[in-house]
N, C-alpha and C positions, 0 to 999 in steps of 0.2 A: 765046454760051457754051452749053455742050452739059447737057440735065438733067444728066448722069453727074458732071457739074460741079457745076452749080446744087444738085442733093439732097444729094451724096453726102453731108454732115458731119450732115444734118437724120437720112440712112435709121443713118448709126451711133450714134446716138444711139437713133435709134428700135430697133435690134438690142440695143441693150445692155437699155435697160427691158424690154423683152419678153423676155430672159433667152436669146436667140437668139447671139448673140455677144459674149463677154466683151471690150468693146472699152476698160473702166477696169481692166482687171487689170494694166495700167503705164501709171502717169502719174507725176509732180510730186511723188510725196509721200515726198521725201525732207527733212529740217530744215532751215534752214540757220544753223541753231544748237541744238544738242541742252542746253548745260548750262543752268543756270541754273531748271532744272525739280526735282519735288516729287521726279518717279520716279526723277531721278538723285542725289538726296540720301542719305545715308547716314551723316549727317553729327548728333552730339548734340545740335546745337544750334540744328537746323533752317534754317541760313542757305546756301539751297539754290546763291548766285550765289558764296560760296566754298568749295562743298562738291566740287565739279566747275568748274574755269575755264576759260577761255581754252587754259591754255599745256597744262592736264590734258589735252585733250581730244584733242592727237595721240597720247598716249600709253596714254591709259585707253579699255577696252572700253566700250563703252554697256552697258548693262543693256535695255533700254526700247526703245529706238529707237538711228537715223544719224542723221547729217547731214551735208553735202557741199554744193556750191559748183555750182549750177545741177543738183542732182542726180535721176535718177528711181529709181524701185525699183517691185518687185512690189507688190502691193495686202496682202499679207502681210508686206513690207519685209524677206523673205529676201535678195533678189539687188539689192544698188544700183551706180549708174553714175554717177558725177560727176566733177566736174573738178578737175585739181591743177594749179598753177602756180609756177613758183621765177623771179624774176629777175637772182638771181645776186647779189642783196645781203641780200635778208631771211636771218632766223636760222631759221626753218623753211617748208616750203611750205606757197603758201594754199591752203587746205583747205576752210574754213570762214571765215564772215563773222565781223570783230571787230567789239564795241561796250563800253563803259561799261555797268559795273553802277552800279545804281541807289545805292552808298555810293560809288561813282567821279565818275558825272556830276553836277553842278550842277543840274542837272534832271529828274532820273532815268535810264531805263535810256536808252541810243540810239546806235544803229548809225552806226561810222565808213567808210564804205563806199559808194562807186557803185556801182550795180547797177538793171538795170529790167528788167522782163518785158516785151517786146515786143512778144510774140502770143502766143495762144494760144488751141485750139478745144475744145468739151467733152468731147470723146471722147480730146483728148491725141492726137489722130492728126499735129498739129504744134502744136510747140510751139519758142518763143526767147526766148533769153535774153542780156542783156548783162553783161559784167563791164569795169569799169576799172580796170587795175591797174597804181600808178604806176613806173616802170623806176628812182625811186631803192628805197634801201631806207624798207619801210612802219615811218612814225613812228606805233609802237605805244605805246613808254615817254612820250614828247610827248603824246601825245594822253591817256594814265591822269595825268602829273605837271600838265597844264595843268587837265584838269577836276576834279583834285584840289581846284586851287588858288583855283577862281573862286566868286565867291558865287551866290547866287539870283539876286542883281539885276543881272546882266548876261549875254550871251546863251553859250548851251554852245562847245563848243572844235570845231569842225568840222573834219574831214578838209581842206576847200578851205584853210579858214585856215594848217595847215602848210606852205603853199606846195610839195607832193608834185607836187601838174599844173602847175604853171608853166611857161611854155612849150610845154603840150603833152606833156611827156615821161612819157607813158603810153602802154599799149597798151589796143586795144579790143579783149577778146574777146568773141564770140559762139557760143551753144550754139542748136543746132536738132536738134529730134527729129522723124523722119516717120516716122510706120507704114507700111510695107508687110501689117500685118496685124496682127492683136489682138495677137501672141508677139513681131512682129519688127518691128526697131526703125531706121531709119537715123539715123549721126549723124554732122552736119557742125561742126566747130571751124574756127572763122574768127578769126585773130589779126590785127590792123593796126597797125604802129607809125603812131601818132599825131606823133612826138617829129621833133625839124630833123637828128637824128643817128641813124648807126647802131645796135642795141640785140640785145643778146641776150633772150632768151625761152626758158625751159623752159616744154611743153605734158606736163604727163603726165596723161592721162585713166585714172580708177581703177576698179577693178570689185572688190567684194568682197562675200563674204556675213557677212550680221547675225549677232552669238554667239549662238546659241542652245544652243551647246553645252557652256561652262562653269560652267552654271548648277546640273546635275542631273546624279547620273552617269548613265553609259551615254549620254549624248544622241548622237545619230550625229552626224559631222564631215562637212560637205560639203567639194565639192577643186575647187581651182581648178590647170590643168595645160596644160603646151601640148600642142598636138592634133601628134601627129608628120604630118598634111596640110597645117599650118599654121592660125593661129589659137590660140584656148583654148578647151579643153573647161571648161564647168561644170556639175558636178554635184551635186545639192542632194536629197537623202532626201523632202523633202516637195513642192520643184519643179518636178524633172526638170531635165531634159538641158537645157543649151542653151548654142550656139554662140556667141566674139567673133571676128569680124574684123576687120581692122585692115590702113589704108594705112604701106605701106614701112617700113622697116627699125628699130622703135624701139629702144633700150634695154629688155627685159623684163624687170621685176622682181619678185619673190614677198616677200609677210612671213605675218606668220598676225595677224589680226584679236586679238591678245589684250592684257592690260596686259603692259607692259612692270615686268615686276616686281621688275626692281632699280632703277627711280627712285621705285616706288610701295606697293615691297611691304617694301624694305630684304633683296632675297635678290640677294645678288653673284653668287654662283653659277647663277643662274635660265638658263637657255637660250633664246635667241630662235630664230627672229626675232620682235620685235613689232610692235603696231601702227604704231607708229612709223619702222619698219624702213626706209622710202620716205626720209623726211627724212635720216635717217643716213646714206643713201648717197648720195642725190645733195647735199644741202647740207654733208653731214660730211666726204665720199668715202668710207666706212664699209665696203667689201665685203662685210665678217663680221655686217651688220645685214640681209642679203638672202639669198633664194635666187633659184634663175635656171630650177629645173625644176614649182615648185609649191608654193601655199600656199593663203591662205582672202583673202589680197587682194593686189591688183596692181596693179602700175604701170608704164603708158607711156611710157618717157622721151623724148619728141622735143626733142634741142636745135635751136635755129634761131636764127639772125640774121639780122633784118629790116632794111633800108633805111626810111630817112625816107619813109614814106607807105605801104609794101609793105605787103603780106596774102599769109597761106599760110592754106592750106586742109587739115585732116585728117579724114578721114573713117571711122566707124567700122561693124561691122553688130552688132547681139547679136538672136537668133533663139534660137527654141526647135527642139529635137531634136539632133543629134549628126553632121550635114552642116553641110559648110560652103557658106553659101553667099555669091553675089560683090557684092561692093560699087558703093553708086552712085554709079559713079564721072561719070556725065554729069549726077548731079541732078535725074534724071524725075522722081524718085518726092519729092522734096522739091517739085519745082516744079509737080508735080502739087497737091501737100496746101497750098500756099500758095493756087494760085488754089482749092479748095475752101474753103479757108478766107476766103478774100476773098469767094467768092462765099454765104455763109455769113452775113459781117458784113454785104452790102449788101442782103440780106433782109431781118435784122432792124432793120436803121436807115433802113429805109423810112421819110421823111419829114424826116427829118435831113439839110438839105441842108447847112450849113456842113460844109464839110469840116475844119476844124480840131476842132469841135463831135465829127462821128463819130471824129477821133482817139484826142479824149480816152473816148470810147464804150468805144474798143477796146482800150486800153490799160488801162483801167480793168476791162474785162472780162479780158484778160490776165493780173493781177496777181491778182483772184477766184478763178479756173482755178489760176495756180499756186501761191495758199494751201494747196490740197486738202494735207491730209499726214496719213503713219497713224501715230494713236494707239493706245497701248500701254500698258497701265499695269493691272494686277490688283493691288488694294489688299492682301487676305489676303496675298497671296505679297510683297508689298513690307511690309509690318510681321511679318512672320516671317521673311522671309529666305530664301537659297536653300539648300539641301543642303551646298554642296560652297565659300558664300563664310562670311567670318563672320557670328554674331549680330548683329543690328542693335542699337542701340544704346537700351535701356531707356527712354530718355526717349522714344521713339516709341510705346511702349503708351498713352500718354496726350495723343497731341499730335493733330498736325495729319490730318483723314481717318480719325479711328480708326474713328469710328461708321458708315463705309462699305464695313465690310469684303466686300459683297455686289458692287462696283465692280470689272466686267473686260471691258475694253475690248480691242480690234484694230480696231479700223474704220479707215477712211477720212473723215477730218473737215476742212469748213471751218473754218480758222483766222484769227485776226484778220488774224497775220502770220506767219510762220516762221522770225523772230528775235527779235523781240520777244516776241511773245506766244507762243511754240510747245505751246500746249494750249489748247483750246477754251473758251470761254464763253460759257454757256448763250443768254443775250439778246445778246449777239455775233451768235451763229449765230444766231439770227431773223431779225435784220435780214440778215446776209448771203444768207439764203434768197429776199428779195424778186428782189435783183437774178441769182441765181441760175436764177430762176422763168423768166424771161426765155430764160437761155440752155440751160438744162436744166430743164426742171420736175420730172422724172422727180428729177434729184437731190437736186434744193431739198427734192420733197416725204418722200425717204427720209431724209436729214439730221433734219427735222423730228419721223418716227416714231422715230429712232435714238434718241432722249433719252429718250424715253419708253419705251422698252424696260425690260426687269427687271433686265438686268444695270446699267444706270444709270440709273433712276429708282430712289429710294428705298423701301423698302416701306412706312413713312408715307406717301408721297406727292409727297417732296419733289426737284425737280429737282437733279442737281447744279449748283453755281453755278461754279467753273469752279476747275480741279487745284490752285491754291495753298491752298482752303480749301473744299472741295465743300458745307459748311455752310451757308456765308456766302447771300445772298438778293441775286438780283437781280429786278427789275422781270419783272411776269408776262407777258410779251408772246408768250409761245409760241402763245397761241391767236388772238390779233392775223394773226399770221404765216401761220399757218395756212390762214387763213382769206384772205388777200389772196392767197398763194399757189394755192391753189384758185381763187380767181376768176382769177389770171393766167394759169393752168391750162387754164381752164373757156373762155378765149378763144382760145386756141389749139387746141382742141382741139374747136373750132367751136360753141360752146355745149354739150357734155355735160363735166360737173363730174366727178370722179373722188371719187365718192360712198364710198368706199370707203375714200381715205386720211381724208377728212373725218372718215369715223365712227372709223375706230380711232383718231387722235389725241383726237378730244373722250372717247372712252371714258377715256382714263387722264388727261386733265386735267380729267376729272369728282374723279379722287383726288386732283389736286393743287390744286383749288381749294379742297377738303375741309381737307388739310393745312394753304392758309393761314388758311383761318377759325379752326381752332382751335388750330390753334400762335402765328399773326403778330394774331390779336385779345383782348391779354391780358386786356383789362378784360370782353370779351362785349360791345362797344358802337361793332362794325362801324368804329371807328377802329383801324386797324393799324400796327404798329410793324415793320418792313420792316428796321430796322436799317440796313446799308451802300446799299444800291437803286444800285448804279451809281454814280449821280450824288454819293453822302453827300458827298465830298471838299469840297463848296461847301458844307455847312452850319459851325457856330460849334464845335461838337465833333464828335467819335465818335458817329451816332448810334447804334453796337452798343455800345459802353461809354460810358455817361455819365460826366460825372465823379463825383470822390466828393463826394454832399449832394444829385444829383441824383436825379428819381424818373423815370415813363414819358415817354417822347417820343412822343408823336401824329403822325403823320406828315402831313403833306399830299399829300405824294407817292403816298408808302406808301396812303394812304385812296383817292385817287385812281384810282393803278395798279388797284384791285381793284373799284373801279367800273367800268373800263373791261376789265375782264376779265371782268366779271359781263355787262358787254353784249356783249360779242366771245364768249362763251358761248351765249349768249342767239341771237347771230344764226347762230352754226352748228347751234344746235337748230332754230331755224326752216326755214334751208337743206334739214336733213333731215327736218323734221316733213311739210314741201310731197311726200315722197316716201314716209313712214312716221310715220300719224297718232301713234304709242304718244310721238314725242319732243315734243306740243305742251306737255304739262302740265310736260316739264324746261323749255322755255325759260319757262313761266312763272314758273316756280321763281327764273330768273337775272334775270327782269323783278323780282320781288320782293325779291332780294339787292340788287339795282340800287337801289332806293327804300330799302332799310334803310340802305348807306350814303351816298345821298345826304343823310339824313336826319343821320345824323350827323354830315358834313361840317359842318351849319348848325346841331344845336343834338345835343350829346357827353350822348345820353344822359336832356335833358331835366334839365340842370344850367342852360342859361342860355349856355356858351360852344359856339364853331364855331370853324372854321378856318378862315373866313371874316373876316377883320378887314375892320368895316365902317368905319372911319376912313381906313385905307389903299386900301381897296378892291382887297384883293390876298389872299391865300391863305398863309397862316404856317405854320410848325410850330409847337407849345404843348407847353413844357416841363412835366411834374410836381413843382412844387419844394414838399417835404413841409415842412405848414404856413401855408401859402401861398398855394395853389393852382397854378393855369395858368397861365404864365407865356409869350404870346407872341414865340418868334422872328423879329421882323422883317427877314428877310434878306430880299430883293427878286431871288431868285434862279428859275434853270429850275423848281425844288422846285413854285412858287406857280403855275406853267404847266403843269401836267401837270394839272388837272383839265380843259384840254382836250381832253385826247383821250378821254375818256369821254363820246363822242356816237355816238348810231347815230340813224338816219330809217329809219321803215317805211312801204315802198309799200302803201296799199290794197288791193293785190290781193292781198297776202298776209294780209292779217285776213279779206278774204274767203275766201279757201281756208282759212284756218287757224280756223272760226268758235270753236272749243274754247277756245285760245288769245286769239281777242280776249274771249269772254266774260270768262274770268277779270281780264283786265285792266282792263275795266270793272266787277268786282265790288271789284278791289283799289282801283280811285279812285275808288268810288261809297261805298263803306265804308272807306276809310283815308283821308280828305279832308287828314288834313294830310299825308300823304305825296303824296295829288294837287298839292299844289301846289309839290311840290319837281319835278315834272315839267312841262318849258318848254313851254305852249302844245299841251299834249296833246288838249283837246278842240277849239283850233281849228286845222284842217289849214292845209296850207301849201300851197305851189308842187303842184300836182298831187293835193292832199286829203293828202300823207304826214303822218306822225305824228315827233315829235322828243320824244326821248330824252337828255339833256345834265343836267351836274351844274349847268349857268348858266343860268340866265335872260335874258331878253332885257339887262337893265340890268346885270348882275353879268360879263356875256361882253363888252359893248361897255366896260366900267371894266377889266377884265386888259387888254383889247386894247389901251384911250388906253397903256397902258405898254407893252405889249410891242411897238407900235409905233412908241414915239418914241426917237428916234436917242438924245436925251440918257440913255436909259436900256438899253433891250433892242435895237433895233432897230441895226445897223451895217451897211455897206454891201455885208455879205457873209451875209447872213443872223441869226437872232436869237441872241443872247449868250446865254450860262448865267448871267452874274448883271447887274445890272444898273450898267452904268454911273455911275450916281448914288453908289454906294458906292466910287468914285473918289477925290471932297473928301469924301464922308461915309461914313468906314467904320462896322460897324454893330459895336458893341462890348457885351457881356454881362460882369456884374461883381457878382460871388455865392460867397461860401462863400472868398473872399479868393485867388479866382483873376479872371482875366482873358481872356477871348476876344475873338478882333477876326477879320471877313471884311472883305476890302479888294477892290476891283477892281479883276483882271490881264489885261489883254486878252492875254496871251502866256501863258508858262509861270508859274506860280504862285512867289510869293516865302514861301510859309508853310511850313511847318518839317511840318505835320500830312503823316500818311499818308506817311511817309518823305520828302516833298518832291511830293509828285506830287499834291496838291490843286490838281487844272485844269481844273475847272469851275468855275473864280475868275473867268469871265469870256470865253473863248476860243469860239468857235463851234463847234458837234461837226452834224454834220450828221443822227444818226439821227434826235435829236429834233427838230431842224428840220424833219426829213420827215414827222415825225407832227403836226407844227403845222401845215404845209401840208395833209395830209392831213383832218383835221379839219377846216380851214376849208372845204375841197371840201365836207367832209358837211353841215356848216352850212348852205352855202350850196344844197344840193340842197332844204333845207327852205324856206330866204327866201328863194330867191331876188333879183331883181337890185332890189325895191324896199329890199332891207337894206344901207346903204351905212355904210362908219367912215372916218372920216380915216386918209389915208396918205398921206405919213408924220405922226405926230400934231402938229396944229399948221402941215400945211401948205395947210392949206382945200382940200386936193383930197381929194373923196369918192369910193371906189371898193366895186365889189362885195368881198363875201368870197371871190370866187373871184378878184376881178381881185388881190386881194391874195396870195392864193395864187401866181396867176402871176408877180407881182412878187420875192416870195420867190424860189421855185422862180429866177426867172434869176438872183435874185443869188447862190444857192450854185452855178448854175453858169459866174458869170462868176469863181469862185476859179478856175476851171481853162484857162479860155479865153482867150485873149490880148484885150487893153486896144485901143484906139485907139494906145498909143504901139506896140504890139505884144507888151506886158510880160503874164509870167501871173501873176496875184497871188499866188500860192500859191510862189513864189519870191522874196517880198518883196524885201530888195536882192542877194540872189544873182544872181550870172550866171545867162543859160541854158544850160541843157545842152547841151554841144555835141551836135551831130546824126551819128547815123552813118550811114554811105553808103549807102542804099539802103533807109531807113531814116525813121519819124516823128521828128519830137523826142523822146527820151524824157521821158518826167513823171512824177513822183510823187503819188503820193494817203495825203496825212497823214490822223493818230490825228482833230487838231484844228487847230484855225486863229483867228489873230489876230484879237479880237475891234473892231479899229481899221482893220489892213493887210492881213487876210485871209491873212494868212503863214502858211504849215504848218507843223506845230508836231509834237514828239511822237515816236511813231512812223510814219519817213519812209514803208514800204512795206504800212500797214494797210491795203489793198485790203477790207478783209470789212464793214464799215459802211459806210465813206467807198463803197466800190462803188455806194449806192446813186444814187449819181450818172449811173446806167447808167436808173435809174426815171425819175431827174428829164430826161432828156434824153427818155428813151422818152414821156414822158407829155407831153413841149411840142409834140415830132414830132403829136403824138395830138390834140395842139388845135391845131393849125396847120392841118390836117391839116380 
């Protein structure tokens, strides 16, 4: 294969960072669900998944954003491209993915729909996508009356279960996009009847521009028109020109991007065409709902019928300027950026010899790539309203985002998912940046500075925690991030660290460390109250709202997280102290936050109680119940696991280059002797003389571990549980103030009524934190080395290092994805497999979370942006193989 080959997706990437050619100014980031968001709420009463629904949403303009069905758009999300589909029995076309709101489904929110991202490269120079869409009519009312009707304790109402594919009688569509150039786009629509019979298929592929005009007057109107050369001209005030072409003879049709404002506005009179306009004429036969010479969105109407097994092929081009130019019609330019892209992934999966293994690599990285989507949302302008619609609704001066009136976004953001989750969260996007780091560093590390920018960091200090409550607190792991990010950085880039992003993010999570010390440490006694952290869903209540009679909740977590942010601080002041003395005396400052709340994890204060229950030998929350005292939460959950990841080892070489720094550290444990001994084995070196840093001690870390790794409890055969098994036959019940709370353990989706039904970390596997369990034991074991061995699994007399146990982890969250000995992937528990299409991997999904028994995914089917990290965990076994 020729370099021209081998570089080419590494050199556009490298053009893009270097601000050389804008090769992300069109990718993926179109929804592919827009309602059910804060920004499209407008609603009194805040219920943002009936404020905008489903059936609204062919009719009603966005405010905020698109969404569309494999769709791309500008990096501004002026100009998008996506696909419409009718097959001749649905009551409108698919547009957009359906799912279950979270008062619909049995188990919350979740998408009824096949669909996988098949590839996809960073630059978006190619990109595919799959859609199945069944040839009866789609059981939309079946699928809202059945997950009405089912309770918790039995499993949601799936698409497969309507019996819609039986037989086969669907079609597989496929979307492919190749760049011929940063502007210009080629696009191939690949249909296959699947079905033993004949089938009609409507393909209409759609082009419109975003409203930006009915917002404010005067905004200028961009036009969508046919080119009397042939084609459509589009022309856009702030985009410029640019050309669609289009293979043979469609149906054209015109509407204008607006609400349809006699089903939404109650004006009979109102004049279209609307948004809507497309469904009314070809599913209504409507004429008088279209135009045929111009509007602001279009539609391609290709009818076709398929033969049993056929495939047609449509081809499209959209280009920037005001020529037209010809389509590829022989597939150079697609079969070009395929092999660029192949030779792209078998770079980076150097060492990766299973080939089913690099499947799930790339697939997994496919689905990261097409999370990317742009966010929109200016808080001021969304609780005041626009010009020209009405006042919003008084009960939003006081509600949800008030305090963030400084929040205005457009960017480009990794998303958990773009149905489920379609707006960003904060520690979300951390974790997504690892494996992003991998395939774009350059973007992982911009993602990262993006948050901490002024228009969305807080001027307290506070990150926001993600668009349903920007308030709300998750777990501090931005500088975790950061900081692994860098070092994945720092090896591709041959040993030189990108010293640069380092210091600008530590500069503004100098303010946010600030914020949580004195906002999240009420009492001043380095135990923090964190409130929701993620995970809260597995504790006994709310820990942001206690009940009434309760007083503070001390977190374990919460105390935790901010030890382990205090060292993750700490080592990116070192990183740049080694390069500019003035940052030694900050990291020792984070060495010193580090021992205050280590200190209090074990004794709150110099009261007598810790967080530490030494009868369980496990890590609790401890309730304030006034009168009373402390009251011990004994939940045996992820909660009482997170003071592992507050460990760091320092190499010798760096106390010798940093002598400022070691001095003071030998002043703090030579004069603060009881905090010296909350630090593990500090004055005797380890494996190499390093020094260790950990909230355990030798006896306190091998007592978490006898539990987190025995099967009867944390341990399952897919990686470690969020609570523990044991609370099975024994749930853990609290009974005060003439209420009643119980956690029970759900190795699946959660059966408790809390947090609208979506308490599922009852039990289920989630893979971030798994990675940081794994990761931690790597660091441990960089200290012990291989004379420190613990039973694995507990109970089974076989003793292994803490890295062998790392390793042992790490395969078990990667054999959710990989097929069994029978040939089965777990992560499909009794589901069929997917059928395969021609030319084609298996498709596979990558859930929110997974069965803490069966390893079944669970959740949100297409969260690619945590579960991705499975892209590390492959990358790092290649690395020890290796």
């Amino acid at each position: 294969m020729s370099d021209a080959i081998d570089w080419a997706e590494r050199r556009r990437i490298a053009e893009q960072a270097r601000g050389e050619r804008p090769w992300a100014l069109w990718g993926p980031y179109v929804s592919e669900r827009q309602w059910g968001t804060v920004r499209e709420d407008y609603s009194r009463d805040g219920n943002a998944w009936r404020s905008l629904t489903h059936d609204d949403a062919c009719s009603r303009a966005y405010r905020w954003g698109e969404d569309g069905l494999a769709g791309i758009c500008d990096a501004r999300g002026l100009l998008c491209l996506a696909l419409g589909l009718w097959n001749g029995r649905d009551h409108i076309l698919k547009e957009r993915l359906f799912g279950l709101t979270n008062e619909q489904g049995n188990h919350g929110e979740d998408v009824k729909e096949h669909y996988h991202y098949l590839d996809a490269v960073p630059s978006h120079a190619y990109l595919k996508f799959l859609y199945r869409y069944p040839q009866a009519a789609y059981p939309y009312e079946d699928l809202v009356r059945e997950g009405l009707q089912r309770s918790r304790e039995v499993p949601e109402y799936e698409i497969d279960d309507t019996g819609i594919f039986e037989g086969n009688r669907f079609f597989d569509v496929t979307v492919e996009y190749a760049k011929a150039d940063v502007d210009d786009i080629h696009v191939v629509i690949s249909a296959t009847n699947r079905g033993p019979e004949v089938a009609d298929l409507h393909l209409i592929p759609q082009l419109w521009f975003r409203n930006t005009w009915a917002w404010r007057e005067n905004s200028p109107r961009p036009r969508l028109t046919r080119h009397p050369e042939g084609g459509i001209a589009c022309q856009h005030p702030r985009l410029g020109d640019y050309r669609l072409a289009y293979q043979g003879q469609p149906e054209v049709l015109f509407c204008e991007n607006e609400t349809n404002l006699k089903r939404h506005a109650g004006q009979p009179d109102a004049e279209g065409p609307f948004k809507d306009g497309l469904h009314a004429a070809i599913v209504g036969n409507d004429a008088t709902a279209i135009r045929r010479d111009a509007g602001t969105k279009l539609g391609l109407h290709y009818a076709i019928r398929l033969e049993p097994g056929a495939t047609t092929r449509i081809r499209l081009r959209l280009s920037a300027g005001t020529r037209a130019r010809p389509l590829d019609l022989d597939g150079s330019v697609r079969d070009r950026r395929v092999a660029e892209a192949d030779a792209f992934y078998a770079d980076l999966q150097d060492g990766i010899a299973d080939p089913d293994a690099r499947a799930v690599f790339r697939q997994a990285a496919a689905g990261l790539i097409w999370s990317k989507q742009l966010y929109a949302y200016d808080v001021q302008v969304w609780l005041k309203g626009d010009p020209l619609q009405p006042v919003p609704p008084r009960e939003r001066d006081g509600g949800r985002n008030t305090h963030w009136r400084h929040f205005a976004a457009s960017d480009v953001l990794s998303m958990p998912d773009k149905w489920e989750y379609p707006w960003f969260a904060a520690w979300d996007l951390a974790f997504h940046c690892l494996p992003l780091a991998l395939l774009d560093p350059d973007f992982a590390k911009k993602q990262l500075l993006l948050l901490t920018r002024e228009w969305y960091m807080h001027p307290n200090g506070q990150l926001p925690a993600y668009e349903w409550e920007f308030s709300d607190t998750n777990p501090p792991v931005h500088a975790w991030a950061t900081y692994r990010v860098f070092e994945i950085d720092r090896r591709r880039r041959g040993g030189r660290g990108d010293l640069a992003f380092l210091e600008g993010v530590f500069h503004k999570l100098l303010i946010n460390f600030t914020w949580w010390v004195n906002r999240k440490d009420a009492g001043g006694r380095n135990v923090f109250q964190g409130g929701f952290l993620g995970l809260d869903n597995v504790g006994v209540f709310d820990r942001s709202r206690p009940p009434p009679g309760f007083g503070m909740v001390h977190q374990a977590d919460g105390t935790a997280w901010m030890a382990m942010y205090a060292l993750n601080m700490m080592r990116i002041a070192l990183e740049l102290a080694l390069h500019n003395d003035v940052y030694e005396s900050t990291a020792s400052k984070f060495f010193e936050h580090f021992l205050l709340i280590a200190e209090a994890m074990t004794d709150m204060g110099g009261e007598g109680f810790g967080l530490w229950d030494e009868e369980d030998e496990f890590y609790y929350d401890e309730v304030d119940i006034p009168g009373a005292g402390l009251l011990p939460l004994r939940v045996r959950s992820m909660v009482g696991l997170v003071p592992l990841f507050a460990v760091e080892v320092i190499e010798p070489s760096v106390l010798q280059r940093l002598p400022d720094f070691a001095r003071r550290l030998n002043w703090l444990l030579e004069n603060r002797p009881h905090l010296a001994r909350l630090v593990s084995r500090w004055d005797e070196g380890g494996v190499k003389d390093r020094k260790l840093l950990s909230l355990l001690r030798g006896h306190r870390m091998k007592a978490l571990l006898r539990r987190m790794l025995d099967e009867a409890e944390f341990l399952s055969p897919f990686g470690v549980r969020s609570l523990s098994k044991a609370h099975r036959d024994q749930p853990y019940s609290l009974n005060e103030f003439g209420a009643s709370f119980t956690v029970r353990y759900d190795p699946a989706d959660s059966t408790s009524n809390m947090f609208g039904g979506n308490s599922n970390w009852r039990g289920p596997v989630w893979l971030p934190m798994n990675y940081l369990i794994i990761e931690a034991l790597r660091r441990f074991d960089t200290y012990y080395g291989d004379d420190f061995r613990v039973e694995f699994p507990t109970g089974s007399g076989e003793m292994r290092t803490l890295a062998g146990i790392a390793d042992a982890l790490q395969d078990r969250l990667i054999a959710l994805f990989t097929k069994d000995e029978a040939g089965r992937r777990p992560f499909l528990g009794d589901r069929a497999p997917i059928p395969s299409v021609t030319g084609a991997e298996e498709p596979l999904l990558f859930h929110e979370f997974f069965d803490g028994d069966t390893g079944r995914g669970l959740g949100a089917s297409h969260q690619t942006g945590w579960t991705a990290l499975i892209l590390n965990l492959l990358d790092n076994r290649a690395k020890l193989h290796s």
